[in-house]
N, CA, C and O atoms as CSV, one atom per row, in Angstrom:
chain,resi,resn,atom,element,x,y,z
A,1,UNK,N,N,59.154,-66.260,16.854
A,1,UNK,CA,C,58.910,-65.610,15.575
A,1,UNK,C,C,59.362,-66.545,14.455
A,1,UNK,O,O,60.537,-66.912,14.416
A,2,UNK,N,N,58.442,-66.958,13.511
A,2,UNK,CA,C,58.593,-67.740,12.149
A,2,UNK,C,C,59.164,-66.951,11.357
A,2,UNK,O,O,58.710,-65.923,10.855
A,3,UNK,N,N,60.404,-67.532,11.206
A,3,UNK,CA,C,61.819,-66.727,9.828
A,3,UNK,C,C,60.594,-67.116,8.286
A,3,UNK,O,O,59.737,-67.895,8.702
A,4,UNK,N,N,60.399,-66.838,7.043
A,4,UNK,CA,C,59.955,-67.705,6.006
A,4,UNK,C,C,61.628,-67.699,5.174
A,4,UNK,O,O,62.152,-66.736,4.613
A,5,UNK,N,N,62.028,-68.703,5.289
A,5,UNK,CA,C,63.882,-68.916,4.850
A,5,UNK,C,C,63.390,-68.493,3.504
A,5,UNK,O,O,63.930,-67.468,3.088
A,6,UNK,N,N,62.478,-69.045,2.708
A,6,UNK,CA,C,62.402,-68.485,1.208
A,6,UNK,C,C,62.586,-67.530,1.197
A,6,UNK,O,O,63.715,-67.131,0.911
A,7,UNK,N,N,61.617,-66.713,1.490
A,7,UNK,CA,C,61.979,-65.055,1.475
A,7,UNK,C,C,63.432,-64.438,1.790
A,7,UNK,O,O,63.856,-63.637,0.958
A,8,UNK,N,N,64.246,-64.730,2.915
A,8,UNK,CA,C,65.714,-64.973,2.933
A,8,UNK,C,C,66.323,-64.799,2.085
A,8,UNK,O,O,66.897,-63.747,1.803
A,9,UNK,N,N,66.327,-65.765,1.516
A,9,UNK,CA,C,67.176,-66.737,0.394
A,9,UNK,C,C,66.972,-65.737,-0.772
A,9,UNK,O,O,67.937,-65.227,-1.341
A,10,UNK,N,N,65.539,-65.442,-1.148
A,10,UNK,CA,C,65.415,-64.577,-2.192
A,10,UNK,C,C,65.883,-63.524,-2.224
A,10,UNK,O,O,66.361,-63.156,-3.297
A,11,UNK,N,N,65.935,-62.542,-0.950
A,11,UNK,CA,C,66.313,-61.475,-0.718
A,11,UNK,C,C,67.609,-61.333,-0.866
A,11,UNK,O,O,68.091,-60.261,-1.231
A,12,UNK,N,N,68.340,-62.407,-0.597
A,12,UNK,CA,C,70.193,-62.640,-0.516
A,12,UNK,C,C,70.342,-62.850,-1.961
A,12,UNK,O,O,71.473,-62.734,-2.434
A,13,UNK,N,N,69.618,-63.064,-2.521
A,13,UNK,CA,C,69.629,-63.482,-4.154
A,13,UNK,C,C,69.658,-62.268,-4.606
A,13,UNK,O,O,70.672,-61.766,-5.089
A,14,UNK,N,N,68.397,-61.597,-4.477
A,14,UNK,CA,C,67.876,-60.878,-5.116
A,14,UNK,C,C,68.909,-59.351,-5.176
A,14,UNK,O,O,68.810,-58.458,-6.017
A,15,UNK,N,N,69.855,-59.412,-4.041
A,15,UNK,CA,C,70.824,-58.508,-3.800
A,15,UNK,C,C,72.081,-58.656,-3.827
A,15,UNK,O,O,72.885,-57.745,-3.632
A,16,UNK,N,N,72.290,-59.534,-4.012
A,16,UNK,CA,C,73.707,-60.557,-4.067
A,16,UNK,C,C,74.871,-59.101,-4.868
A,16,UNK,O,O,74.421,-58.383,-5.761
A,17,UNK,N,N,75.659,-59.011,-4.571
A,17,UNK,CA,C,76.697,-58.073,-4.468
A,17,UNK,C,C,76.505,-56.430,-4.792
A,17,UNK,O,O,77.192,-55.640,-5.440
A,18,UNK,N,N,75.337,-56.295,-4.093
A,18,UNK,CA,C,74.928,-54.817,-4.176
A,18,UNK,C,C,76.409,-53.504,-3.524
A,18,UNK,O,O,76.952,-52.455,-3.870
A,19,UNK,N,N,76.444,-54.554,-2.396
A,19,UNK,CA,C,77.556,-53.421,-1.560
A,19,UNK,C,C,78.612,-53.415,-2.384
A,19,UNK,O,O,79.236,-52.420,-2.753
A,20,UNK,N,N,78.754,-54.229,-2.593
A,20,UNK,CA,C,80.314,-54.734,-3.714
A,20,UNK,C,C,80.308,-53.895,-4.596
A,20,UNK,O,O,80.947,-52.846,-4.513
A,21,UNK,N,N,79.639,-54.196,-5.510
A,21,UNK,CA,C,79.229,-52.984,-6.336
A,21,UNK,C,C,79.679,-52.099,-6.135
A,21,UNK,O,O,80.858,-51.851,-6.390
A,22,UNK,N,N,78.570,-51.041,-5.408
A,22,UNK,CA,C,78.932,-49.633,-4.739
A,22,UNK,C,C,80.436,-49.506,-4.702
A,22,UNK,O,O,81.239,-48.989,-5.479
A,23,UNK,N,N,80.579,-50.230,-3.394
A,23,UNK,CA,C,82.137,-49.882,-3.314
A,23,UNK,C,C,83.203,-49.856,-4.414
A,23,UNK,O,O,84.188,-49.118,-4.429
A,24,UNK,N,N,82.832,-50.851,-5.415
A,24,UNK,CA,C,83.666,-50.554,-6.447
A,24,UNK,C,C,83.516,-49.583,-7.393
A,24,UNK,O,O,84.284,-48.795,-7.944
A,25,UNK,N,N,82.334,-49.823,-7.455
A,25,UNK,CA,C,82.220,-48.232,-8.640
A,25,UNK,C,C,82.697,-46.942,-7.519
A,25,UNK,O,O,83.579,-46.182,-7.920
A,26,UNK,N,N,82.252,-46.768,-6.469
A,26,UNK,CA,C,83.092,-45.511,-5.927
A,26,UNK,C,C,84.435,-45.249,-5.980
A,26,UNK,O,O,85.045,-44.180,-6.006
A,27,UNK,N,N,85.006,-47.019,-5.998
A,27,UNK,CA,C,86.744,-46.499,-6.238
A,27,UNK,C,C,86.878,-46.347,-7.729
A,27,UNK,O,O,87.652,-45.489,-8.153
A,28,UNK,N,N,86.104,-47.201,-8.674
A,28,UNK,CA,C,86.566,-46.772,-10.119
A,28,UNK,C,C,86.112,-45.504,-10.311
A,28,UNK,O,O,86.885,-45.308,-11.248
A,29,UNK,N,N,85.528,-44.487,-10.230
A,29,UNK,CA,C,84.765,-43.423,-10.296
A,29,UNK,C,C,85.643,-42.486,-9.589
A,29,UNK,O,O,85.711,-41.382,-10.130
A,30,UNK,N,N,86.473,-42.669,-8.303
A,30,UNK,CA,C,86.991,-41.392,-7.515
A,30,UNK,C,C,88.202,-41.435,-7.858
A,30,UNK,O,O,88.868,-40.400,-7.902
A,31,UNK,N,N,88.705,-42.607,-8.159
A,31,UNK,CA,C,90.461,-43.339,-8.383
A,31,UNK,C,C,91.042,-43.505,-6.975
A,31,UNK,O,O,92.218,-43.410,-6.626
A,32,UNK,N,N,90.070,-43.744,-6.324
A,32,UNK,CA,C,90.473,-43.495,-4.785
A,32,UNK,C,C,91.487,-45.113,-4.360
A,32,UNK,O,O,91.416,-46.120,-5.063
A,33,UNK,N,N,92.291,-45.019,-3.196
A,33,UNK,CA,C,92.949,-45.855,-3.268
A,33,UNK,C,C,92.822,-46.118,-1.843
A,33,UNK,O,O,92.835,-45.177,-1.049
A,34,UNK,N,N,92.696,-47.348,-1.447
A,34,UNK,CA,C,92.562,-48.100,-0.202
A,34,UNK,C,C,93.663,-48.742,0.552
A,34,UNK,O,O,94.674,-48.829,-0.145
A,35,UNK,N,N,93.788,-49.174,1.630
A,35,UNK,CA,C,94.667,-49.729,2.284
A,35,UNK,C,C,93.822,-50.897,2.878
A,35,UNK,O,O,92.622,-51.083,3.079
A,36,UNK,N,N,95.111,-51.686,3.096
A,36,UNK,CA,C,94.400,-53.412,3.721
A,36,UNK,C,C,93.191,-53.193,4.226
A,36,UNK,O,O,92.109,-53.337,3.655
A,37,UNK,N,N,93.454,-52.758,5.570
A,37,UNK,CA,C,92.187,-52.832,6.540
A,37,UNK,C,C,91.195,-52.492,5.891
A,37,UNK,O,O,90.208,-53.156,6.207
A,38,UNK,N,N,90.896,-51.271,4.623
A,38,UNK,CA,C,90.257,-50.828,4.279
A,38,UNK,C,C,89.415,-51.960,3.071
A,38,UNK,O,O,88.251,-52.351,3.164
A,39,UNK,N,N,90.190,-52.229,2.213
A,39,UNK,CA,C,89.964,-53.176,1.608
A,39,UNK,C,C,89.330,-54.689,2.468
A,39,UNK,O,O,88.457,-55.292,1.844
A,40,UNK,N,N,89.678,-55.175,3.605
A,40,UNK,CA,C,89.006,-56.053,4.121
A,40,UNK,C,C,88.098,-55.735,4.791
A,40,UNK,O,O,87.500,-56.664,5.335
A,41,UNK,N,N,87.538,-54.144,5.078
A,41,UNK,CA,C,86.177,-54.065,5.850
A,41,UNK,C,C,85.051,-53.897,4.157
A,41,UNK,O,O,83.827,-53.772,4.120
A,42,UNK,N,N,85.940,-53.951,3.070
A,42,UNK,CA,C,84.976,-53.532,2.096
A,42,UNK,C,C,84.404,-55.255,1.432
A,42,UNK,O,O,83.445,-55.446,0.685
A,43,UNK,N,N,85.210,-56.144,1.916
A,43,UNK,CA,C,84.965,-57.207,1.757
A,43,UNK,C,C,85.807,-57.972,0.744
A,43,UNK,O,O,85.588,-59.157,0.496
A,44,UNK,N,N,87.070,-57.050,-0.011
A,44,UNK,CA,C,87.720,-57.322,-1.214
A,44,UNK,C,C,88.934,-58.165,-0.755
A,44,UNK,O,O,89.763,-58.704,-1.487
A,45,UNK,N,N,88.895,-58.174,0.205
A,45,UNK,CA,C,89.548,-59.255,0.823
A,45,UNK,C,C,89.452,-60.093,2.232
A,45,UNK,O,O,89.000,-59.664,3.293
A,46,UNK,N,N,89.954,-61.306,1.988
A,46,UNK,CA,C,89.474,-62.326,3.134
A,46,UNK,C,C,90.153,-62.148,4.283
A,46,UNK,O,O,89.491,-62.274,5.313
A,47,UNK,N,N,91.460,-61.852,4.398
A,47,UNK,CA,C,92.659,-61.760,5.351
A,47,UNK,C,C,93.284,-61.109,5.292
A,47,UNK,O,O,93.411,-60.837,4.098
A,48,UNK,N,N,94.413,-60.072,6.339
A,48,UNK,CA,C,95.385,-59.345,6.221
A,48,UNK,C,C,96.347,-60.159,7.250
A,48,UNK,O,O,96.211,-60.258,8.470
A,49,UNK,N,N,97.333,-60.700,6.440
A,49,UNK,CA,C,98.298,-61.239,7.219
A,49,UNK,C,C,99.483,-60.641,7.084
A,49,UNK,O,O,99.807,-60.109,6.022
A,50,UNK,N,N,100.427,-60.667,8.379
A,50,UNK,CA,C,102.109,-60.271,8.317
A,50,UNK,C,C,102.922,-61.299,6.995
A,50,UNK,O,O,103.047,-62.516,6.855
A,51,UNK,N,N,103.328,-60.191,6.242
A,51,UNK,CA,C,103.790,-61.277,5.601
A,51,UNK,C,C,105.111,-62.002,5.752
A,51,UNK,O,O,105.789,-62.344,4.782
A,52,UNK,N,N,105.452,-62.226,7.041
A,52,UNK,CA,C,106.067,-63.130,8.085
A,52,UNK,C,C,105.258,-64.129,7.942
A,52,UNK,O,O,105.732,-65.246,7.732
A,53,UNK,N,N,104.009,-63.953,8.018
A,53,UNK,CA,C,103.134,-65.512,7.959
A,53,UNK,C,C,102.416,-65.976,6.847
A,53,UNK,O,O,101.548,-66.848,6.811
A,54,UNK,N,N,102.873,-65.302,5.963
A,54,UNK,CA,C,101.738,-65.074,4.078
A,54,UNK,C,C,101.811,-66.847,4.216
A,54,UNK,O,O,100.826,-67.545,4.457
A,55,UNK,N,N,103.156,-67.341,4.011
A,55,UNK,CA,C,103.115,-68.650,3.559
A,55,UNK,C,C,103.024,-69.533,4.411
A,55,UNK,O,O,103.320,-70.684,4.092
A,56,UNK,N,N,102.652,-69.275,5.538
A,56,UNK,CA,C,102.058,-70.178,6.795
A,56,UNK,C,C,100.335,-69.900,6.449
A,56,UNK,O,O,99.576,-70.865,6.536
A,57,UNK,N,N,99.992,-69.041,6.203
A,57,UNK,CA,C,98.570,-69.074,6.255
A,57,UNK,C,C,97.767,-69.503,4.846
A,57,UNK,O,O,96.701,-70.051,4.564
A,58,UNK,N,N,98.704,-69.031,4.256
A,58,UNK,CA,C,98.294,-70.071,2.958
A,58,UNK,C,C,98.351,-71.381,2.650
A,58,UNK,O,O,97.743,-71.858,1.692
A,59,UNK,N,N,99.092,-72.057,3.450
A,59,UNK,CA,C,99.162,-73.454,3.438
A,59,UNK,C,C,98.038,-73.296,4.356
A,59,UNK,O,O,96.967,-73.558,3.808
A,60,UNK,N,N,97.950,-72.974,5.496
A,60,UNK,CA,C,96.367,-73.358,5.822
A,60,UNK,C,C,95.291,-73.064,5.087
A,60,UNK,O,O,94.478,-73.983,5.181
A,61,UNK,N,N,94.976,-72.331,4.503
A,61,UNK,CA,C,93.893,-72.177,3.521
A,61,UNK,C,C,94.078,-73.508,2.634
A,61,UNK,O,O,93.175,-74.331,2.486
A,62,UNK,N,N,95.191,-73.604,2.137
A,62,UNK,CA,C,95.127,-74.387,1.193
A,62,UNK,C,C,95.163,-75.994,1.675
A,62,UNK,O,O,94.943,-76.874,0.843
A,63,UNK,N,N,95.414,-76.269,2.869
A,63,UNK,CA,C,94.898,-77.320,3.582
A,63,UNK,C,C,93.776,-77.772,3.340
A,63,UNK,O,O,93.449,-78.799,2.745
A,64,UNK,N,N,92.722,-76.376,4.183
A,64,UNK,CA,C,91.657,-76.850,4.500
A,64,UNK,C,C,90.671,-77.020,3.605
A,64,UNK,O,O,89.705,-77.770,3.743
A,65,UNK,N,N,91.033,-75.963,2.208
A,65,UNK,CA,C,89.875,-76.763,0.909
A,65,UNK,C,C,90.536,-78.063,0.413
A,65,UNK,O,O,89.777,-78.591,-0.400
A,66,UNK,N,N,91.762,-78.845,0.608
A,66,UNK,CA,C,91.805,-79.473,-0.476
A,66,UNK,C,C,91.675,-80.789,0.927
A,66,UNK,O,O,92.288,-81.842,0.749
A,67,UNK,N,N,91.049,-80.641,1.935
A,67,UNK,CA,C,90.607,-81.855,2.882
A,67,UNK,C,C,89.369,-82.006,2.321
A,67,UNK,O,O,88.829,-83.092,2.533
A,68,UNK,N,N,88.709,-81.109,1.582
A,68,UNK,CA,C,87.274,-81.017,1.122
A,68,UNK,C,C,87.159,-81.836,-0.904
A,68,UNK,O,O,87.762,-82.002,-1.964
A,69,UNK,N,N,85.981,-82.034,-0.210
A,69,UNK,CA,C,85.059,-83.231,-2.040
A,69,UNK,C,C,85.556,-82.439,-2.908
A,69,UNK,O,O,85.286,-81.241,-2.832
A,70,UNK,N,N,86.322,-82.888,-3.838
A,70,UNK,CA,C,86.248,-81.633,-5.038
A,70,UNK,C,C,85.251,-81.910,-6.137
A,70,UNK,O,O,85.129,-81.186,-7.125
A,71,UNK,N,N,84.765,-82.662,-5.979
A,71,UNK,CA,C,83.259,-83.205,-6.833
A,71,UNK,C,C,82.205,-82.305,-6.172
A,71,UNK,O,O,81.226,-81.966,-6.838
A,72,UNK,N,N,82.394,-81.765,-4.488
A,72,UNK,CA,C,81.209,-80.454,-4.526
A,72,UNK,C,C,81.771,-79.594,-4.615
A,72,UNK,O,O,81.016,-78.622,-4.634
A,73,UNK,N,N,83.573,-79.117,-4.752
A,73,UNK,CA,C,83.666,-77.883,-4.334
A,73,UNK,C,C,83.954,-77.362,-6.099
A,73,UNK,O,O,84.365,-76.216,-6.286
A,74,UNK,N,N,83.716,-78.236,-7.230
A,74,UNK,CA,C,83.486,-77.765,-8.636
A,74,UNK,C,C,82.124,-77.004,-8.319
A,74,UNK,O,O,82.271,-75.782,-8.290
A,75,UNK,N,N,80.571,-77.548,-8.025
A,75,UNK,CA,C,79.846,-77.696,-8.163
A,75,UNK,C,C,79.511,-75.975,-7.219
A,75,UNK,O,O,78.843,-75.068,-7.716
A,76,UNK,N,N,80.052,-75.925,-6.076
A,76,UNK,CA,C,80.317,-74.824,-5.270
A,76,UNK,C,C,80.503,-73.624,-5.893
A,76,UNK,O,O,79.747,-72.662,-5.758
A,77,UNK,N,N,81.983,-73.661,-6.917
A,77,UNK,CA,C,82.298,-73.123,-7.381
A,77,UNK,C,C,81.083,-72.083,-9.215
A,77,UNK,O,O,80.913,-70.921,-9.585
A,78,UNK,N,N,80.813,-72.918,-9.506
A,78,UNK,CA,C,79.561,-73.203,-10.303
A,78,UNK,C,C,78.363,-72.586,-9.727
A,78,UNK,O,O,78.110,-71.537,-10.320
A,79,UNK,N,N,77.644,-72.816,-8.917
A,79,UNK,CA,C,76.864,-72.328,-8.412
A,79,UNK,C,C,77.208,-70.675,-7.945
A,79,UNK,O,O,76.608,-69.629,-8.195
A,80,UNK,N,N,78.002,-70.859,-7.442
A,80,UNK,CA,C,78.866,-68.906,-6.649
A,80,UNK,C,C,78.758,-68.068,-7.886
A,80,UNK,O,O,78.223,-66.965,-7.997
A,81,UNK,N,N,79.514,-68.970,-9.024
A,81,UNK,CA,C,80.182,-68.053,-10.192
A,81,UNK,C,C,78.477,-67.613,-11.230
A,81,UNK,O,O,78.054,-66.491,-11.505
A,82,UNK,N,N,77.950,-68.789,-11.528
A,82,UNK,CA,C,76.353,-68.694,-12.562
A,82,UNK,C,C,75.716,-67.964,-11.988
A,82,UNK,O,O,75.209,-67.047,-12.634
A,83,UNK,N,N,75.330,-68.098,-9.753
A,83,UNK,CA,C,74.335,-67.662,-9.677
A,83,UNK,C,C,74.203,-65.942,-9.903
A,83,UNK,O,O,73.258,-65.198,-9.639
A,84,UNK,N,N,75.399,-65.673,-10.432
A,84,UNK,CA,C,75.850,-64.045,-9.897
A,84,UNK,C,C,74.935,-63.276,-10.892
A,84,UNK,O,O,74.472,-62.148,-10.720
A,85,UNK,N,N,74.746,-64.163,-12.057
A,85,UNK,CA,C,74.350,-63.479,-13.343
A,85,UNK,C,C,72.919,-64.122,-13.741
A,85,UNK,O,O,72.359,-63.889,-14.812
A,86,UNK,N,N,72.463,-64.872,-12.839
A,86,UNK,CA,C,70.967,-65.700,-13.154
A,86,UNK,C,C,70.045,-65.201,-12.235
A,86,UNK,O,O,70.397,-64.629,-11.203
A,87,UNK,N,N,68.806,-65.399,-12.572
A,87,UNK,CA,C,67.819,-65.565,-11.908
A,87,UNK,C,C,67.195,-66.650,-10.571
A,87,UNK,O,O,67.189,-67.881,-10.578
A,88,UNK,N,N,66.838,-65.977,-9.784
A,88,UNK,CA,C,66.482,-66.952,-8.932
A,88,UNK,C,C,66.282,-67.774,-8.872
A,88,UNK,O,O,66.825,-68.570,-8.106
A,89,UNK,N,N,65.022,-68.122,-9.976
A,89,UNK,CA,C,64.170,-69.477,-10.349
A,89,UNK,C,C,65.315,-70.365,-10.252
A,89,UNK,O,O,65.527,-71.075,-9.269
A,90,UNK,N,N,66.230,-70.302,-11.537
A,90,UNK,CA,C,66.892,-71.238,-12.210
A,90,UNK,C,C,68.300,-71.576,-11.103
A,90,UNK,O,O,68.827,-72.685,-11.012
A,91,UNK,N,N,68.694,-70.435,-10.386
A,91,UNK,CA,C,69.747,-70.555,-9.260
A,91,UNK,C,C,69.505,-71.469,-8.612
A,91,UNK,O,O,70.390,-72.325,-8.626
A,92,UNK,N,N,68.064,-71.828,-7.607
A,92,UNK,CA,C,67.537,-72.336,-7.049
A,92,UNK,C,C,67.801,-73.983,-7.684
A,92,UNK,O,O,68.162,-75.001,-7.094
A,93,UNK,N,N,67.550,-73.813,-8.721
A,93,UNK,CA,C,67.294,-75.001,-9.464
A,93,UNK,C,C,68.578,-75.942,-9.530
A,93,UNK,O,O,68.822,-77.087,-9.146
A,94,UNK,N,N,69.432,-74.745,-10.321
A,94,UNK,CA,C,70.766,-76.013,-10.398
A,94,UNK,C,C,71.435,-75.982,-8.614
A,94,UNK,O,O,72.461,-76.588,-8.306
A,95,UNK,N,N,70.645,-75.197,-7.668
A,95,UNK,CA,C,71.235,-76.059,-6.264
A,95,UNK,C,C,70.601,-77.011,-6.324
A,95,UNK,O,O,71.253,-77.972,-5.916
A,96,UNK,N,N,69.567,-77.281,-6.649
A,96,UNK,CA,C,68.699,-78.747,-6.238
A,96,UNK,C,C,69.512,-80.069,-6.904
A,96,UNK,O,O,70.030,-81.045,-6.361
A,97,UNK,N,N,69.375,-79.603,-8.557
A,97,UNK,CA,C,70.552,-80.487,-9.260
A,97,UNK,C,C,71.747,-80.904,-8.456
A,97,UNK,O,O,72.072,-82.063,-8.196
A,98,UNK,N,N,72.453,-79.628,-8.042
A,98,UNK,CA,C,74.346,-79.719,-7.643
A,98,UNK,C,C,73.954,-80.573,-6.463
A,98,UNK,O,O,74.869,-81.384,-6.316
A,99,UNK,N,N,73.093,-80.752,-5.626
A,99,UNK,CA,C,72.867,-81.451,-4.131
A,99,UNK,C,C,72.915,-83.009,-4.456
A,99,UNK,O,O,73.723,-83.865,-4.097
A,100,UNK,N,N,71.324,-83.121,-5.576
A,100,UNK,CA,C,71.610,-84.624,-5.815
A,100,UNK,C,C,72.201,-84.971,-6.432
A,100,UNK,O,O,72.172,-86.194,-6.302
A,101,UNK,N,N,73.177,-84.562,-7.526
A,101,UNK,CA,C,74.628,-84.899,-7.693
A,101,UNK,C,C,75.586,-85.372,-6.885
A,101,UNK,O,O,76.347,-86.321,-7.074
A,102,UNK,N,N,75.473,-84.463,-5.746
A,102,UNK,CA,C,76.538,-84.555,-4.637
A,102,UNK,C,C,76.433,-86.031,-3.806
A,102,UNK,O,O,77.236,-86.964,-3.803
A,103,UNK,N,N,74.934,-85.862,-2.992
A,103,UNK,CA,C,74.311,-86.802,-2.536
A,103,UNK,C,C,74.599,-88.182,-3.546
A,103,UNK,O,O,74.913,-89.160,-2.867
A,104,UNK,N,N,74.546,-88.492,-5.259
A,104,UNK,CA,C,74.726,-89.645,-5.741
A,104,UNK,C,C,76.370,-89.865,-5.543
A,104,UNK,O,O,76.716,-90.915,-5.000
A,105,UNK,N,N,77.083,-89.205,-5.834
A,105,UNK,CA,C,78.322,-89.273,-5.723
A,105,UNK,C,C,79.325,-90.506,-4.688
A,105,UNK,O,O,78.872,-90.904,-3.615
A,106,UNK,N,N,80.552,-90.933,-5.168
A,106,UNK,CA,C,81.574,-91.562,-4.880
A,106,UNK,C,C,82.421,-90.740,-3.504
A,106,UNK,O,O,82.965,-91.301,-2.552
A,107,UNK,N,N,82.300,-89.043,-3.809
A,107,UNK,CA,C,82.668,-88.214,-2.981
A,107,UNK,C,C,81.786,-88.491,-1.503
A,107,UNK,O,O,82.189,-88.922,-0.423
A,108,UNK,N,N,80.529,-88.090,-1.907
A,108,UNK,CA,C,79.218,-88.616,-0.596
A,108,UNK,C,C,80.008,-90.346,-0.019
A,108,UNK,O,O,80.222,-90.577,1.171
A,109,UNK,N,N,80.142,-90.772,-0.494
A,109,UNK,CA,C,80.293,-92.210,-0.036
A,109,UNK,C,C,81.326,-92.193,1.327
A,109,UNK,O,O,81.465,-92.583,2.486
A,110,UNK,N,N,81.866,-91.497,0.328
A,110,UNK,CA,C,83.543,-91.793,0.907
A,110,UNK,C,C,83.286,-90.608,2.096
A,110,UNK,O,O,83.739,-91.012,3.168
A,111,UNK,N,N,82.731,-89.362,2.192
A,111,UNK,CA,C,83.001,-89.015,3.125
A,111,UNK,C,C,82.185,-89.696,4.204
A,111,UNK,O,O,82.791,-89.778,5.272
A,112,UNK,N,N,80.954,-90.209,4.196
A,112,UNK,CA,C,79.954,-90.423,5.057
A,112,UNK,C,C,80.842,-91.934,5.485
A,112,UNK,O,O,80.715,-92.346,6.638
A,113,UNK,N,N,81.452,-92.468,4.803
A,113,UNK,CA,C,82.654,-93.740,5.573
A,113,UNK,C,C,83.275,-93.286,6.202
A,113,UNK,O,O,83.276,-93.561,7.402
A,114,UNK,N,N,84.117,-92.344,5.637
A,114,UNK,CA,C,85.517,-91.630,6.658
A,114,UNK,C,C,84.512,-90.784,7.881
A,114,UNK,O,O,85.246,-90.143,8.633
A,115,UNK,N,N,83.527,-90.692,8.118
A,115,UNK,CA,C,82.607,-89.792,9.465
A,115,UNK,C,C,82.655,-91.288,10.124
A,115,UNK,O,O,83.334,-91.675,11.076
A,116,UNK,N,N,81.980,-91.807,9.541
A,116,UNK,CA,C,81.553,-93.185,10.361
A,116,UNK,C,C,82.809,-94.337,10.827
A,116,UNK,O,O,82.948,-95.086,11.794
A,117,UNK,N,N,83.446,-94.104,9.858
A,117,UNK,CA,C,84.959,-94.920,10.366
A,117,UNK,C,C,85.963,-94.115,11.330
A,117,UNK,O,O,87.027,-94.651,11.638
A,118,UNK,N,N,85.640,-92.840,11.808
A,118,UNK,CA,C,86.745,-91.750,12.044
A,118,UNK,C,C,87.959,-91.696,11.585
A,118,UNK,O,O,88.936,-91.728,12.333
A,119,UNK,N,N,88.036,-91.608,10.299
A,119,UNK,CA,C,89.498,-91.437,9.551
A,119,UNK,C,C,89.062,-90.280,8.740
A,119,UNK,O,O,87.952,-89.783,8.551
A,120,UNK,N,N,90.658,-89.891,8.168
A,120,UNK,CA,C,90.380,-88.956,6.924
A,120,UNK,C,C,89.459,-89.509,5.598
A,120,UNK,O,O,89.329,-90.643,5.137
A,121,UNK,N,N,88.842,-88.112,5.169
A,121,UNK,CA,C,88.249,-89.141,3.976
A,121,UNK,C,C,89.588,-88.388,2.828
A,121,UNK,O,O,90.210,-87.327,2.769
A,122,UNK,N,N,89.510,-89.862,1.945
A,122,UNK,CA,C,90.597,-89.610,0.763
A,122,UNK,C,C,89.485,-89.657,-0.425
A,122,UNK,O,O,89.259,-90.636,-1.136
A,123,UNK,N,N,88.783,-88.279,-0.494
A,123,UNK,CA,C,87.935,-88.315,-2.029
A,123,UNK,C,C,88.331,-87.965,-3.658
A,123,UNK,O,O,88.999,-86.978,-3.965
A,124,UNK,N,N,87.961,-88.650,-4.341
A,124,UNK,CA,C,88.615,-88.559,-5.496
A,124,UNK,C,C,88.065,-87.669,-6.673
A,124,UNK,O,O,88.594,-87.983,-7.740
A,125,UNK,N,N,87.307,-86.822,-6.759
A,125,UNK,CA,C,86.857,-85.915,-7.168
A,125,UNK,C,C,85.539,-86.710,-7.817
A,125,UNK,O,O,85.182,-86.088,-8.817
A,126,UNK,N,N,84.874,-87.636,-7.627
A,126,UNK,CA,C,83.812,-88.585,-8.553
A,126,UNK,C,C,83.051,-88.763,-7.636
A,126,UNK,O,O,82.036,-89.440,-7.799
């Protein structure tokens, strides 16, 4: 069976925080009040950790984005935050932009060395 990814893509667009929504206007609307689990099956949060381990798991989080380009993860960030409030067309668009940005980039360089050299890559946000 042929997926058409456009259609996908549009559809994920085209609905992009519908549930979210809901769920929030039901709690602003009831004053209703949630608990962890509850809150992480609603999606309002990423993790429920002991907080025996809050600051063990946050250093891993915070590890593992800052091993990452920050020349794409601006661009990441940018894209998540604009596309929320734009139109498809133009969403679409500045991904095409944010890619060959990425792709020209000092960041691209350096990581596609550090793959090919097997070392860390040390990128400098450029």
């Amino acid at each position: 069976m042929a997926v058409d990814l456009d259609r996908v893509i549009r559809f994920d667009l085209d609905h992009r925080g519908v549930g979210t929504i809901t769920h929030a206007l039901r709690l602003l609307y009831t004053g209703e009040f949630v608990d962890a689990a509850e809150a992480l099956r609603l999606g309002y949060l990423t993790a429920v950790v002991d907080p025996v381990d809050l600051t063990a798991e946050v250093r891993k989080l915070t590890d593992a984005i800052l091993e990452g380009s920050p020349f794409a993860q601006r661009r990441i960030k940018d894209l998540v935050m604009n596309g929320l409030t734009s139109d498809v067309g133009s969403h679409m668009q500045r991904h095409v932009t944010a890619l060959s940005d990425c792709f020209k980039s000092d960041d691209h360089r350096e990581g596609v060395a550090s793959f090919l050299e097997n070392r860390p890559a040390d990128f400098k946000g450029t």
